[in-house]
N, C-alpha and C positions, 0 to 999 in steps of 0.2 A: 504493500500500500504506500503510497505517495503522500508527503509531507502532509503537503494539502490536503488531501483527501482523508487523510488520519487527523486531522485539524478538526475536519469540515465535521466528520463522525463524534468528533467530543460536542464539537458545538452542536449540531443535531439533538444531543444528549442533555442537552445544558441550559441552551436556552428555549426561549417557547417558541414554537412555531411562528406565530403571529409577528412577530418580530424577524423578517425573512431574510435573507441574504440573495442579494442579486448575482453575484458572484465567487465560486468555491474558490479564489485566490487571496491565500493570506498574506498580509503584508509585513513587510520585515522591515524596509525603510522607503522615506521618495525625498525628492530633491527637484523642486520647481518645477513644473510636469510632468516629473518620470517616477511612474513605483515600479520596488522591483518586491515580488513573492518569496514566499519563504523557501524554493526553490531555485532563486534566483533570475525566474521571468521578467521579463522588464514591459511595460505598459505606459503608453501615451495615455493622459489622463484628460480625458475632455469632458468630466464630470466635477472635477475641484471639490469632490466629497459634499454635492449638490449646491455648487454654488457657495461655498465656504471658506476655500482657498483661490480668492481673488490675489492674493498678493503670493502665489504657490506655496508649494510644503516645504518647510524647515527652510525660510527667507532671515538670513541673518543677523537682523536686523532686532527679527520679533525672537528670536533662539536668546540675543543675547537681552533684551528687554524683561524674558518669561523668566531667563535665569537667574539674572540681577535681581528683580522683584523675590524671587523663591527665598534668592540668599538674603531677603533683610526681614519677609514675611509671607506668610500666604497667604492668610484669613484675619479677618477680625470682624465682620460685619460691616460694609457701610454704614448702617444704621447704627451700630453702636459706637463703633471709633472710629472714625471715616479717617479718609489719608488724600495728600493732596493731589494723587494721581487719578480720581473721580472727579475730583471739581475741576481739574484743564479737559479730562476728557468731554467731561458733561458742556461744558465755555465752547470745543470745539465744535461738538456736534450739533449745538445748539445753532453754531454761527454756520455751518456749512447745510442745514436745511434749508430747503426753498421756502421764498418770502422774506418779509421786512418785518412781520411782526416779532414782538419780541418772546422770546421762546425759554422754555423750560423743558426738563426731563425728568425720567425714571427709568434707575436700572433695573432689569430684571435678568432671568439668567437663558429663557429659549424664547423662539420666537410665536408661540404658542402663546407659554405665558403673556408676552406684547401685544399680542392680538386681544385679549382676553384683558388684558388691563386698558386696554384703548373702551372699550363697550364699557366697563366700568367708572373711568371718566366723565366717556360721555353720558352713561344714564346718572351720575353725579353731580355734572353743568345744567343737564335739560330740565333733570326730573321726570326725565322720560322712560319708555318703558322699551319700546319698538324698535328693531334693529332691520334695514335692508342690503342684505348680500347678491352673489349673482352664481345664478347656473354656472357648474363649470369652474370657480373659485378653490382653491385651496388656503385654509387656515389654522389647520392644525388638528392638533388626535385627542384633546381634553376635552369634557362632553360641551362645554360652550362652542368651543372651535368647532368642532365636530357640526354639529348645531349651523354655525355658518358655512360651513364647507359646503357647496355644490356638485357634490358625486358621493356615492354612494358605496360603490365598491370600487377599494377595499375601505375604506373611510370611516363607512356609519355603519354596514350591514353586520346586527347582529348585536348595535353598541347602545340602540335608544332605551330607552327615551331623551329627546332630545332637549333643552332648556324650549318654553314658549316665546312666542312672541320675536320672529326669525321668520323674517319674509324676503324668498328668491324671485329674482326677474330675471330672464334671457340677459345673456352678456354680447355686445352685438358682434357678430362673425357673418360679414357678409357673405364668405365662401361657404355658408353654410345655411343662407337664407333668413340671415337675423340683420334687420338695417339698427344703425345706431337712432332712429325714428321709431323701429320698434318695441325698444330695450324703453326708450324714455315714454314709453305710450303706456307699456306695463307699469310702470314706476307711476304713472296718474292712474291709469285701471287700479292698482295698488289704494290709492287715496281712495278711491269711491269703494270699492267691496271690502277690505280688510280692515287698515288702519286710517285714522285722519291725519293727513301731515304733524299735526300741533303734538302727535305721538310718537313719532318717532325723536328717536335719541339721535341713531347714528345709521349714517349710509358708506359701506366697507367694498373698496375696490382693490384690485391688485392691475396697475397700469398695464404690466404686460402679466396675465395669469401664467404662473410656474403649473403646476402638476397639470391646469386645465388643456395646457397644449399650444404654449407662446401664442395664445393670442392679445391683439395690442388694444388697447382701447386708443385711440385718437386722441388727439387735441382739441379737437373739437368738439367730442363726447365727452370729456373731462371737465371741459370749459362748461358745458353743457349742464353736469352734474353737480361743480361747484353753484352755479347759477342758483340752481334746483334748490339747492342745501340753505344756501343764501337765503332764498325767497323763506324758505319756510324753518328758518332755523334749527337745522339737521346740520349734526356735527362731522364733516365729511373725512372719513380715515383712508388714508392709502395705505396698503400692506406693499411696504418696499422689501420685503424679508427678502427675498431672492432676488429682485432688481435695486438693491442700493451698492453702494460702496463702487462704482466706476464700471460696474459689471454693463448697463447697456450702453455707455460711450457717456452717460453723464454722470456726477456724484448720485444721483437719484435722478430716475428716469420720470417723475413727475415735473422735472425743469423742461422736458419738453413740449409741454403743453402750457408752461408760463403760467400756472395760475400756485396758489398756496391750500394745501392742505391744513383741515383745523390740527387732526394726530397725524404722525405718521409712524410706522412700526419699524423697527431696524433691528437686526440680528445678521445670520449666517455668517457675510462677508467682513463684519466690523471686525473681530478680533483675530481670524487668521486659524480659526479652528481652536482656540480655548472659548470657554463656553462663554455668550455675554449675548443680552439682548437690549432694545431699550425703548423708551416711547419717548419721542421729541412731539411739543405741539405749542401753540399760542398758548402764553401764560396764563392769561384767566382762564381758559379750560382746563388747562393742570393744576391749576390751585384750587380746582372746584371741591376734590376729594379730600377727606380728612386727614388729618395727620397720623399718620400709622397705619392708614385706610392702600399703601401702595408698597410696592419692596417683596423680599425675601431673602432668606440667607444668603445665599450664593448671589445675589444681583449685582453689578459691579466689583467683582471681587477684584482682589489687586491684582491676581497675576493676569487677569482678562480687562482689567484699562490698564496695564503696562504694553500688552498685547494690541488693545486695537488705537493706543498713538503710538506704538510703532508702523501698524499699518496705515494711519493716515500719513502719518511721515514720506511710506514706497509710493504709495497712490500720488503724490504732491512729486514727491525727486526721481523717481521716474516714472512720472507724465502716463500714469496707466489709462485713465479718460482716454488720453490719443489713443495710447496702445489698442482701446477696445475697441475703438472705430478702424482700427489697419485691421484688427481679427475680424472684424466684423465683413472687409472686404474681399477677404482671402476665402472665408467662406461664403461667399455669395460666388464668387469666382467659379469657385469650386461644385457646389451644389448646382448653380446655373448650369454648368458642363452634363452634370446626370439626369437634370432635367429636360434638356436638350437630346438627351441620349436614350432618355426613358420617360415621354412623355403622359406615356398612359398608365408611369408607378407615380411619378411623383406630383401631387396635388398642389401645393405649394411649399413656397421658399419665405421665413420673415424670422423676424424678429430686428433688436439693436443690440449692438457691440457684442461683445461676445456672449450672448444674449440669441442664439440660435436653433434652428430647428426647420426640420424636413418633414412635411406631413406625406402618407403614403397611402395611394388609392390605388384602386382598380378599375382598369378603362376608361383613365382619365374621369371619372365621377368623384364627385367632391361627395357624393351621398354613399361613396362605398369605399368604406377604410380598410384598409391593407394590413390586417393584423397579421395575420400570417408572415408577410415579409418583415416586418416590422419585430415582429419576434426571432426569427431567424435570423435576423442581424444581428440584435443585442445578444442571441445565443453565439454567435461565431466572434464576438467583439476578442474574446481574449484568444482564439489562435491567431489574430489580428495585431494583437500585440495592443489595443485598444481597452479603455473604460470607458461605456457611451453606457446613456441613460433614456428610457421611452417615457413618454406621459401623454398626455390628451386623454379627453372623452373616452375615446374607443381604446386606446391603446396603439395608437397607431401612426405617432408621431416621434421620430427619433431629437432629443436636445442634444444644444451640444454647449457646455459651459468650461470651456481651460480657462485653469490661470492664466489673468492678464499681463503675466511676466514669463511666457510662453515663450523659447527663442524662436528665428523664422524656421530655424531649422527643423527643427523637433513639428511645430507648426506644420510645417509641410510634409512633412514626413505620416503624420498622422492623417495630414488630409487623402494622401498618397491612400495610405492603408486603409480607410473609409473605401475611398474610391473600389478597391480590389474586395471589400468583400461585400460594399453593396452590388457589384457585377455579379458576383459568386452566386450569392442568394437568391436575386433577381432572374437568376439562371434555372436555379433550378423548379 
């Protein structure tokens, strides 16, 4: 039996099912793109541990930040002995959110938790009770989250009841017959048969949805939604947990739509894969809550704000924003080339910076998803020498997220190896 394979059988044995593993290759060490398994395999990583190694694995920067912090402490509670590496982080994050208003946080430790403390917020400022998320969203596996998450399996099946008071409307995907017209028609249909605007708390968007299948919301539809929020004062959340930190070509991909979220949720990419989450929003809506009413142990812990101002440090000195708009072209280059080559697998091509993804149909129908291929790929990823990750509705959209400190080489190299075994698959 093989390393892995004698790994893979403990683990089997150990943990729960539910808690699945996408891949039997266990990891021994990686280094800015590359892991290499406990057998020595090496793997182009264009998953960044979902979007969490923006600034890649073991960046020297955050190695020598995690360790210095270890060497002087590693816990004490923000809340009870705070240290001054919380109060620059918290100054920075505050200052680098979109908008002029002036701003406050709260650390927490996943991005779950952030989701979950943004609704508590806002039902805190409103006095509200009513929450509107969207088909198709992802936000997390605690029963609140759960609750607003828009899919079902593997998500909710099996996990209700769910919190009340959690109203979904279509998220618009015109390649899918949803106009951003129809999304906001639900959103008033919504006013007249469920809740009356003056009820709701908070309205929770994800600019480009992660797990639902990189689709974008517009600028226009955001515009749209702040407007909405505005009129009837509904507290408007963006979940940045998987689109912040430079991941779509901007520090938060809500700058390109130019308008200001009242919360906005931040996790994955902040600290570089030590645990840290946090809610940045307009001040009077953070101060709505009581005191002791926010936090937990682990929320800003020191060796995870040592960690994510080392990462905004990489993000600033070397210019990863740019960096993600060059990923971003190399793979459109690239994907363009298969779609050209295979017109009736691939449905489309979007997303920003390195913020990507390939949806797969059959007979060029955007009504008939390609799970089949779609699975097959991410099964052949590792004789590929690849880590790619699926999401969407159906299942049937391949992402593609590398660290934004990717070299071109390795870059291409991986794009290279995509290339050969989406042929492969597509083949058979």
């Amino acid at each position: 039996m093989s390393v892995n394979a004698e790994l893979h059988a403990r683990r089997n044995a150990a943990i729960a099912n539910g808690q699945g593993t996408l891949y039997p290759a266990y990891i021994e060490r990686a280094k800015n793109a590359e892991l290499w398994d406990v057998e020595g395999n090496r793997f182009i990583d264009f998953g960044a541990g979902i979007a969490v190694c923006n600034t890649g694995h073991a960046h020297p920067k955050l190695v020598k930040a995690v360790t210095e912090q270890m060497e002087k402490f590693s816990h004490t509670c923000v809340m009870v002995n705070p240290y001054e590496s919380a109060v620059l982080l918290a100054e920075k994050l505050n200052a680098a959110a979109p908008g002029d208003s002036p701003k406050k946080l709260a650390f927490i430790t996943t991005g779950a938790e952030a989701v979950e403390n943004t609704i508590k917020i806002a039902r805190a400022y409103t006095g509200r009770r009513g929450v509107i998320a969207f088909n198709g969203g992802f936000h997390g596996r605690t029963n609140l989250t759960m609750g607003l998450t828009g899919k079902v399996t593997p998500y909710k099946d099996k996990f209700g009841p769910f919190p009340g008071e959690i109203y979904h409307v279509p998220f618009p995907i015109p390649m899918h017959g949803v106009s951003e017209q129809d999304s906001l028609k639900a959103i008033k249909n919504l006013f007249k048969v469920d809740i009356v605007p003056s009820d709701v708390a908070a309205l929770i968007i994800e600019p480009i949805q992660g797990e639902g299948g990189f689709y974008e919301a517009s600028p226009a539809f955001l515009k749209a939604l702040r407007e909405l929020c505005d009129e009837h004062g509904i507290v408007m959340i963006c979940d940045e947990i998987q689109s912040g930190f430079a991941r779509t070509g901007k520090m938060f991909c809500t700058e390109y739509a130019g308008i200001e979220p009242d919360l906005i949720t931040m996790a994955k990419g902040i600290a570089g894969g030590v645990p840290l989450s946090a809610v940045v929003g307009k001040q009077h809506i953070m101060d709505a809550s009581p005191v002791g009413g926010l936090g937990g142990t682990y929320g800003g812990s020191p060796l995870a704000t040592a960690a994510a101002l080392a990462v905004l440090e990489v993000i600033e000195e070397e210019n990863l924003i740019e960096r993600a708009q060059f990923i971003e072209s190399q793979f459109r280059e690239t994907l363009g080339k298969l779609e050209a080559e295979f017109p009736q697998l691939v449905g489309d091509i979007r997303g920003k910076g390195a913020m990507m993804a390939i949806e797969l149909v059959e007979d060029g129908d955007a009504d008939k998803p390609n799970v089949d291929l779609t699975k097959a790929i991410i099964a052949g990823a590792m004789e590929h020498g690849l880590i790619l990750l699926a999401c969407g509705f159906y299942g049937n959209v391949i992402r593609f997220l590398p660290p934004l400190t990717i070299d071109d080489a390795t870059l291409a190299e991986g794009l290279n190896a995509f290339c050969e075994l989406f042929r492969k698959a597509a083949a058979k």
